[in-house]
Every structure is written in structure tokens, then in C-alpha cells.
N, C-alpha and C positions, 0 to 999 in steps of 0.2 A: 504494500500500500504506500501511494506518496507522502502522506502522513500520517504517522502512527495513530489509533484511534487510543485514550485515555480513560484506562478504567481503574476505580478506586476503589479497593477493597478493604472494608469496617470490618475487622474478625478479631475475637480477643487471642483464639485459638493458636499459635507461632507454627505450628506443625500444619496445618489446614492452610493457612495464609500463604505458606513456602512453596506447597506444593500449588495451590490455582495463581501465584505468581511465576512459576515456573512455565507450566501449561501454559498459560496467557501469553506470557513473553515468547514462547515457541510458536504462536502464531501472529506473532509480530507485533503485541499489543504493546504500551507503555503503561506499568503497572504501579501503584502507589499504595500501602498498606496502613491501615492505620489499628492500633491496637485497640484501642480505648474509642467509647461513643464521642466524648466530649472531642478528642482529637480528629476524629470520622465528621464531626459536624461542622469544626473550624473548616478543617481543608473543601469539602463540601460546598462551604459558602463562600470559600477563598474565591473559586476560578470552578469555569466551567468545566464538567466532565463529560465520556460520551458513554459511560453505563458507571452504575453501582453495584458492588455485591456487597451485601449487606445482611450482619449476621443479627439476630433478634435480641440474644440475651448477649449486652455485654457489660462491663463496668464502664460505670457514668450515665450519660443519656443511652438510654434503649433505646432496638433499633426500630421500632414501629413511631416513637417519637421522631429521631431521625427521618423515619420515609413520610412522615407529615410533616415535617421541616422541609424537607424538599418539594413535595406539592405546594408548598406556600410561596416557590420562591419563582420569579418570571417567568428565567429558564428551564426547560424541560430536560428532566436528568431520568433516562432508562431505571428501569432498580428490578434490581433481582433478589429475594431474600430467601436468606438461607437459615436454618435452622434446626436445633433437637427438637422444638417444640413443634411436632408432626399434628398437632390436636387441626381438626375439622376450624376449629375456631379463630385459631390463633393464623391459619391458612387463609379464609377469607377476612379476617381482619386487615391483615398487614395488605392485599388486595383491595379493599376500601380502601385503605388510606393512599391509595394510588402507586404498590407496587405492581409490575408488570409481569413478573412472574416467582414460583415459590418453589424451593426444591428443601425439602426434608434431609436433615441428615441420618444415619451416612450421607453419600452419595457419592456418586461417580466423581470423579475429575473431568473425566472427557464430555459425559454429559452436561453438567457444570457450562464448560466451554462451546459446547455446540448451541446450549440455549443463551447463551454471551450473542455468538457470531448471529441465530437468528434471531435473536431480537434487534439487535442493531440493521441485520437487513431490512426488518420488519419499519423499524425508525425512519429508515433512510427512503423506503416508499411512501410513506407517510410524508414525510416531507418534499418528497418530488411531486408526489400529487398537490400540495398544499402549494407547492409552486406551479407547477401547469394552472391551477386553477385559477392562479392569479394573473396569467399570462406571461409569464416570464421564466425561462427555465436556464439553470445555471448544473454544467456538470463537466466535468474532464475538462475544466481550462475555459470553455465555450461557455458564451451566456450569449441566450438567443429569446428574441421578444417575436413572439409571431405574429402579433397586432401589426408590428410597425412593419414584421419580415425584416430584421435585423439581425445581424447577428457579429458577436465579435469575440477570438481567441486571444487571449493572451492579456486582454484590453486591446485588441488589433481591430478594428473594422474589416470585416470580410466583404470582397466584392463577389455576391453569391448569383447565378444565374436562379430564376425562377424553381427550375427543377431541382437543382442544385442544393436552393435552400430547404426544398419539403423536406430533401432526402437527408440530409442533416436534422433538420428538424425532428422527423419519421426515428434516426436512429438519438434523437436526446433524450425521444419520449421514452426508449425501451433503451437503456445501458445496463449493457451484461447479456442482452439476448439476442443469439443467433441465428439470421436472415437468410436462406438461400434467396441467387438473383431471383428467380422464381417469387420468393413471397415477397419481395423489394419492389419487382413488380406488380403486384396484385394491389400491395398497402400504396405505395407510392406515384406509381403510373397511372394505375386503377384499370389494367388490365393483362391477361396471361395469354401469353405466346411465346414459344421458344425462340422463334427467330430473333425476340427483341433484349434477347438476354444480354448478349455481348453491349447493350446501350448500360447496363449497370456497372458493369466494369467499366467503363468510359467514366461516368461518373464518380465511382469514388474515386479512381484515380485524380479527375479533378480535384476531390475535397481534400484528399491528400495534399495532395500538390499546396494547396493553401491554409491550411489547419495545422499542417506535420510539421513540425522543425525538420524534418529528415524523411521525405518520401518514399526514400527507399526502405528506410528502417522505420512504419508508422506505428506510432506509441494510442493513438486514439482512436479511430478505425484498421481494425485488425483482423488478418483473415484468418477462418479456422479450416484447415484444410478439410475439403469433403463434404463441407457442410454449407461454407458462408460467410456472411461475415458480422462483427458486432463491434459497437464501442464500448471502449473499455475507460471505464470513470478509476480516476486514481492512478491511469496510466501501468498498471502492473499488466506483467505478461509480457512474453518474448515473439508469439506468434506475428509471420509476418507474410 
């Protein structure tokens, strides 16, 4: 990822903490521990984060005061809570108070981290939606207003041909999913023939050409052999 995502983990436990700081960092997170509730709610309120795991029972402020401390505050901070206290009650509690999801201990490590990674996807559609809706959609570098039909990399003003911009457009709406020319055609052109395939490669080769620091090497429209192609937000990946 181009920038690491920031997740803060409130656990009293040293042995628990080590290990989902380990795990998180292995999939490239930027991880910060804090032992104690009252140290969990300073740094909390310090700076924004992009999840929380959050353990229930700790010394100082608990963690259910904690994840109402965070629903009170502007920003929107993910929260995962973790806990011994497996009770039905204590489950949908900490879920009122606006955690986003509850894993009972034990638990996994690796599950731990998979509901980390999907709920942050899950954030991250939410927010793309909440921007389409507003008209203006910012991702991989590109922020493109489709009122105006504008669109600009880098802060660069693109000089985008009509077709040129849907299809940029068409791939800001959907980043991460991949397009045979085929369905490029269908969403984009608004209709299916094979003859007109080879017009899709014309095209991103264009947008390359003006989006990519290096067309050869494209970091934001990228092909997946066999399949197609997608943009890729964050720039990660070698496929070319």
C-alpha cells in the first residue's frame, strides 16, 4: 500500500498485543499499542486512526466507555472489540455504542486480521460511495468531477477526449475490479462486438500515456493477464 493504513490497538494483555502487532505489521499495517484505557483514549483523541482494536476490560477507562468516546468524536474511527467477556450482552452493547464488529476471546490471530483488512474495505466503499454521490471522486492520484467532466492527476489537469474521460471515469467508479475489453465495452461504449475490441486497447493506452509517470511501466491502470484490466488505488502491484 502507498500508505501505510494506522491501526491502534487498547489491550492490557502484553502477550495478545505482540502477537496482533506482529500479524498486522506483516500485512503492512502501522501499528501503535497502548496498555492502559486512559493511554488508549489520549492517543485516540490525539490524531486520526484508520481502525481500532479494542479490548473491553482494561485498567482505567473501559473499553465500551472508550468506543462511546469515539462515536462522540467528528471523525469516524472503525472499532473492533475484542474481548473475555463473550456474554450475548456485553456483544450487543459494545455494538450500540457504535462498534463495528466483536470477536470473543480466545481467538484467532489470522481471523482477528482478516476482519481488520475487511472492515477497512468495507470503510473504504462507504466512503467512495459517499463521494460518487457527491459528485466528485478522488482515488489512485486522480480526482475527477463528472459534472464538470474534469479530471486531474497529480493536481495535473488532464486533456481527456470524451470517450477517454467515461472510461477513466467507468474504471474510478470500480478500483480493484477487473474489466475484460469485452465488459469495457458493454459499460463504457454501450455496446458488444468483437470487432471493436482492439478500440479498448487504443484507449487505455491513451490514458496511460497521460495519467502514468511511466507508460511503459503503468502503476494505475494495470493489466491482469487473461482476464483484463483494472485500476489499482494505492498504486500497489507489479502487473503490467
Amino acid at each position: 500500500m502507498s500508505s501505510a493504513k494506522r491501526v491502534l490497538i487498547v489491550e492490557d494483555d502484553v502477550h495478545i498485543a505482540n502477537l496482533l502487532r506482529m500479524h498486522l505489521r506483516d500485512e503492512g499495517y502501522e501499528v501503535t499499542h497502548a496498555a492502559t484505557g486512559d493511554e488508549g483514549l489520549a492517543l485516540l483523541e490525539a490524531q486520526p486512526w484508520s481502525a481500532l482494536v479494542l479490548d473491553l476490560m482494561l485498567p482505567g477507562v473501559d473499553g465500551l466507555e472508550i468506543c462511546k468516546r469515539a462515536r462522540a468524536m467528528t471523525r469516524y474511527t472503525p472499532i473492533i472489540i475484542t474481548s473475555a467477556r463473550a456474554s450475548e450482552v456485553h456483544r450487543i452493547l459494545g455494538l450500540e455504542l457504535g462498534a463495528d464488529d466483536y470477536l470473543a476471546k480466545p481467538f484467532s490471530m489470522l481471523e482477528l486480521v482478516a476482519r481488520v483488512k475487511a472492515l477497512l474495505r468495507r470503510v473504504e466503499a462507504m466512503a467512495q460511495n459517499a463521494r460518487i454521490d457527491a459528485g466528485e471522486i478522488e482515488v489512485a492520484g486522480l480526482r475527477i468531477d463528472p459534472v464538470a467532466r474534469t479530471a486531474m492527476v497529480e493536481g495535473r489537469p488532464l486533456e481527456l477526449t470524451p470517450r477517454e474521460f467515461d472510461l477513466l471515469y467507468f474504471f474510478a467508479r470500480h478500483p480493484g475490479q477487473v474489466y475484460s475489453r469485452m465488459d469495457l465495452l458493454n459499460q463504457v461504449w454501450g455496446y458488444q462486438h468483437d470487432g471493436y475490441e482492439h478500440t479498448v486497447n487504443t484507449h487505455i493506452n491513451r490514458l496511460r500515456n497521460k495519467i502514468e509517470r511511466d507508460a511503459a511501466n503503468p502503476q494505475r491502470i494495470q493489466t491482469v493477464w487473461g482476464r483484463g484490466y483494472k485500476l489499482v488505488d494505492g498504486h500497489e502491484g507489479t502487473d503490467t
